[in-house]
C-alpha positions as CSV (number, residue, x, y, z in Angstrom):
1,X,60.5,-35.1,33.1
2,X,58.0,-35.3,36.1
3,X,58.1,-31.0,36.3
4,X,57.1,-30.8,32.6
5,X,54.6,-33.8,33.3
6,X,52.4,-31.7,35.6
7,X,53.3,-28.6,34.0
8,X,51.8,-29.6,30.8
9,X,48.7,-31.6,33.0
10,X,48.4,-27.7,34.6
11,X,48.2,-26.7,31.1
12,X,45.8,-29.4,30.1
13,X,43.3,-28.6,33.2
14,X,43.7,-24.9,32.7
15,X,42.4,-25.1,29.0
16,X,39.3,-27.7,30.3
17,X,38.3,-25.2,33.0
18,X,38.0,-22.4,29.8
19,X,36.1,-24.8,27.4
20,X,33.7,-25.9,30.4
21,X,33.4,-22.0,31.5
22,X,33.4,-21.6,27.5
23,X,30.2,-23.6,27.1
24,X,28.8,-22.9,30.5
25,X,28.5,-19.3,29.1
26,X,27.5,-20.6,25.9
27,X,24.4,-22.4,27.7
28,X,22.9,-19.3,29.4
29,X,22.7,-17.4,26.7
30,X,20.7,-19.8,24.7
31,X,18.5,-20.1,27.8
32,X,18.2,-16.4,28.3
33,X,17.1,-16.2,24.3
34,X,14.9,-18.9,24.5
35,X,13.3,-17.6,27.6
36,X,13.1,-13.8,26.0
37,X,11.3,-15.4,22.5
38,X,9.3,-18.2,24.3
39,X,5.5,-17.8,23.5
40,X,2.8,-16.5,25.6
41,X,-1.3,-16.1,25.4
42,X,-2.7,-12.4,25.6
43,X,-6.8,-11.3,24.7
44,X,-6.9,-8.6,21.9
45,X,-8.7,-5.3,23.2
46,X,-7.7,-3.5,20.3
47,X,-6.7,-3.7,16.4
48,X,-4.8,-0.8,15.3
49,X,-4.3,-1.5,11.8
50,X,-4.0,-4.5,9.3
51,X,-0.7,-5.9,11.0
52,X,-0.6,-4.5,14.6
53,X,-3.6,-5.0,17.5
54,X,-3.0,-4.2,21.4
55,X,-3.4,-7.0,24.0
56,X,-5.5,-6.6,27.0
57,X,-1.8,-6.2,29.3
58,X,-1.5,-3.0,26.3
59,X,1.4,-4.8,24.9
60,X,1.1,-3.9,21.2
61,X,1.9,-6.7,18.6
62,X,3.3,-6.0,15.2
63,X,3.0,-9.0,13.1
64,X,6.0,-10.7,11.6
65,X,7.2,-10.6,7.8
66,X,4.1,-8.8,6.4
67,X,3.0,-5.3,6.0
68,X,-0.2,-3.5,5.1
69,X,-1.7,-0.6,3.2
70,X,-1.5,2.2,5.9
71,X,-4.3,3.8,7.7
72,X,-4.0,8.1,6.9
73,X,-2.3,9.4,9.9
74,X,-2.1,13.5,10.9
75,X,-4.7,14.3,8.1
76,X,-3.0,12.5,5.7
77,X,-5.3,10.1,3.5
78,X,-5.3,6.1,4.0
79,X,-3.4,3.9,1.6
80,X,-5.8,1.8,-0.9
81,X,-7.5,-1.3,1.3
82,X,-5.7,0.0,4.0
83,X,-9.6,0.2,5.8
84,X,-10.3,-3.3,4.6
85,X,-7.5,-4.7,5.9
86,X,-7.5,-3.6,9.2
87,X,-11.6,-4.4,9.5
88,X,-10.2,-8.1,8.5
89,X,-7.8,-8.3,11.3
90,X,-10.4,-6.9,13.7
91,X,-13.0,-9.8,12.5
92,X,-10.4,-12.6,13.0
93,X,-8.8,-11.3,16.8
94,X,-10.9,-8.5,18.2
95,X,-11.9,-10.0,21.8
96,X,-9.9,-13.1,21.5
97,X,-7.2,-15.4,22.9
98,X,-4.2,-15.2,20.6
99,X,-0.3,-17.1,21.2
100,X,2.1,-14.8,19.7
101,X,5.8,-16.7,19.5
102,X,8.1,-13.2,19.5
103,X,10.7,-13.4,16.4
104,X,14.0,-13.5,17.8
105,X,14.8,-9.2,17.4
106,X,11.9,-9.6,19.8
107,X,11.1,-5.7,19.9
108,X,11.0,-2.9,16.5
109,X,12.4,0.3,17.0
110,X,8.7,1.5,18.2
111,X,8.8,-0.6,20.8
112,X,6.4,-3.1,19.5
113,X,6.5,-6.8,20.1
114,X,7.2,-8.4,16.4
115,X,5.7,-11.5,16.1
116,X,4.1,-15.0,14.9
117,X,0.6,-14.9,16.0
118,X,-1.4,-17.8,16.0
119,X,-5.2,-18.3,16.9
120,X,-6.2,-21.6,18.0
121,X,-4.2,-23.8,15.2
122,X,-4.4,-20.5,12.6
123,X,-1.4,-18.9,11.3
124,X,-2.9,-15.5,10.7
125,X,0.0,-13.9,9.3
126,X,-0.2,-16.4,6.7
127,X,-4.3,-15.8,6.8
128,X,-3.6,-12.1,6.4
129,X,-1.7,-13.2,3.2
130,X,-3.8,-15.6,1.9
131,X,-7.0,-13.5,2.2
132,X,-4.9,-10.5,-0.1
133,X,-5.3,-8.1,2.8
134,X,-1.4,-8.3,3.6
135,X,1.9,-9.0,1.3
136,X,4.6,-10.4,2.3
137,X,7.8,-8.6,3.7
138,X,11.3,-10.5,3.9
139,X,13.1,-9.7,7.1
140,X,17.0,-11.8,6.8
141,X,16.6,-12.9,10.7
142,X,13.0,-14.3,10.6
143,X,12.3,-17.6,10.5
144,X,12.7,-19.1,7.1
145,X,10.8,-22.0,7.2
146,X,7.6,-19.3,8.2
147,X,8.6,-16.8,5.7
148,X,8.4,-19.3,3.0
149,X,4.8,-19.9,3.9
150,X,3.8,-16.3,3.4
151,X,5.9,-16.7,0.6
152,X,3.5,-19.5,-0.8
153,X,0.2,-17.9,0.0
154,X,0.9,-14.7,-1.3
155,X,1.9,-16.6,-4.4
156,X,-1.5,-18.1,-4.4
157,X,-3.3,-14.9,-3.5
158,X,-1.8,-13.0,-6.6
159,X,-3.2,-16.2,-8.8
160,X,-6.3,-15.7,-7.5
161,X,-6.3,-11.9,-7.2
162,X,-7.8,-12.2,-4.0
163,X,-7.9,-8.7,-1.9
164,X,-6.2,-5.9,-3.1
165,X,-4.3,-7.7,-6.0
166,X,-7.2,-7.1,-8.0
167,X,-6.9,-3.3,-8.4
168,X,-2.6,-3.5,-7.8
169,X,-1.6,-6.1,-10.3
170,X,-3.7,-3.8,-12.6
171,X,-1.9,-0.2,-11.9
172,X,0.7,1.0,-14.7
173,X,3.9,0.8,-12.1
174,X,3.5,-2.8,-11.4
175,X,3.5,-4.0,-15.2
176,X,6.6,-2.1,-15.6
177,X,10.8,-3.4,-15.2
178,X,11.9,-3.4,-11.7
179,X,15.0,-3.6,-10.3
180,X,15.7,-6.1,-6.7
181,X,18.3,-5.9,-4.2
182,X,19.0,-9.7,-3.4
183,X,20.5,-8.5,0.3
184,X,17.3,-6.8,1.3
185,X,14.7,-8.4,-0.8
186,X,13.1,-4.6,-1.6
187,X,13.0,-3.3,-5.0
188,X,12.6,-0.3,-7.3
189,X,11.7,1.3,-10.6
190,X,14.3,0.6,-13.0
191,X,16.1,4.1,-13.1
192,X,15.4,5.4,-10.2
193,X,17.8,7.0,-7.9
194,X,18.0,4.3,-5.8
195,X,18.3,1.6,-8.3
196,X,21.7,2.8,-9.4
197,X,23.0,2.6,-5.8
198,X,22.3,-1.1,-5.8
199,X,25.5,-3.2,-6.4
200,X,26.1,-5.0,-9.6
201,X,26.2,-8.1,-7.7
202,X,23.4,-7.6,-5.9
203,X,21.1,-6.5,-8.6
204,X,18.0,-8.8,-9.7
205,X,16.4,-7.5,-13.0
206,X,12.2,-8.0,-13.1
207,X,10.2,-7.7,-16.3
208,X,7.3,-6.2,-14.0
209,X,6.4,-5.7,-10.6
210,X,4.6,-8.7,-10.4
211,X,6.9,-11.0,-11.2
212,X,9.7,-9.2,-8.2
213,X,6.2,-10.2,-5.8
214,X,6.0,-13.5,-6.5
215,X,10.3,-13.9,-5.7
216,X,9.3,-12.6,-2.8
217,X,10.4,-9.0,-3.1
218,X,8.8,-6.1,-2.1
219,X,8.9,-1.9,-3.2
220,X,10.9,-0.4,-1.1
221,X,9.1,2.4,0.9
222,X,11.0,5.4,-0.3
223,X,9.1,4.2,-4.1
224,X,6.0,5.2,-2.6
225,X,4.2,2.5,-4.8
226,X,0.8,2.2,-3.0
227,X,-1.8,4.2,-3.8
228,X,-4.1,6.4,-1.8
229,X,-7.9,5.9,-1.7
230,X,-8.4,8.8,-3.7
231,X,-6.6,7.4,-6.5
């Protein structure tokens, strides 16, 4: 009886050192995350483009959960308002002290810091938004609570066609049926070849393009739905 006594109270002490060495490892790596996303202050010596500028230590910033027209690249031409945009960006942070909280990816495949950026008490990925320079762009791991702000104020930008919503809600492609993936929040033209390879499940129908941007989805990329300045 007295063996199997301190047998099982081995047993017992065995499995507290693994929940304590459990939790101990548990414990670091929230520290280590928190310390890897915690915010800092940087001066902006450079704007690249609507979403991305260069800090004065040449970290370069790409802002979180929106996306711009692009700026022509190689010879190729800019993307409607993509100019505006990026002159906007360079009003608001050019020269000045910004807090950027890092999302919790931290870097994009370029290298780039992805982040919330904040001037004084200013959101200005939400300005960026709000001001119909930017739209937003779902990303599943971003914060939510954020994301739902951009959310709002591009909601309120399209009701005010602010920016370039004026000439966009007004092309033929975004007044026509669209089809959503609910896993990725991107969409495309209904019949396209990749809006077949979207699971029945995960389909959301749109009666126009519109309507998918104010859900909060977004053309996919490979739909090449912005226009150039030439057109």
């Amino acid at each position: 009886m007295l063996i199997r006594f301190y047998k099982n109270h081995d047993k017992q002490n065995g499995a507290d050192r693994s929940s304590v060495l459990f939790f101990c490892v548990v414990v670091c790596i929230c520290l280590f995350s928190a310390l890897n996303c915690e915010a800092y202050e940087g001066k902006v010596k450079h704007v690249i483009d609507g979403d991305t500028f260069v800090l004065e230590n040449n970290e370069i910033i790409r802002i979180a959960s929106i996306d711009t027209p692009e700026i022509g690249r190689e010879g190729k031409p800019d993307q409607y308002y993509a100019k505006e945009s990026s002159e906007i960006l360079k009003e608001l942070l050019l020269n000045k002290v910004v807090r950027v909280e890092p999302v919790k990816k931290g870097k994009d495949n370029y290298g780039r810091t992805i982040g919330w950026v904040y001037l004084d008490n200013y959101f200005v990925n939400e300005i960026m938004v709000e001001k119909g320079a930017a739209f937003f762009y779902f990303h599943p791991y971003n914060d939510s609570v954020k994301q739902d702000l951009l959310l709002q104020a591009q909601r309120k930008a399209m009701s005010e066609v602010k920016g370039f919503w004026r000439k966009i809600s007004s092309l033929k492609d975004f007044n026509i049926k669209w089809v959503g993936n609910m896993r990725s929040r991107r969409c495309f033209r209904v019949g396209s070849n990749f809006s077949v390879t979207i699971m029945n499940r995960n389909k959301v129908r749109f009666s126009t393009l519109g309507e998918a941007f104010m859900e909060g989805y977004t053309p996919a990329r490979a739909s090449k739905f912005w226009p150039n300045v030439t057109q």
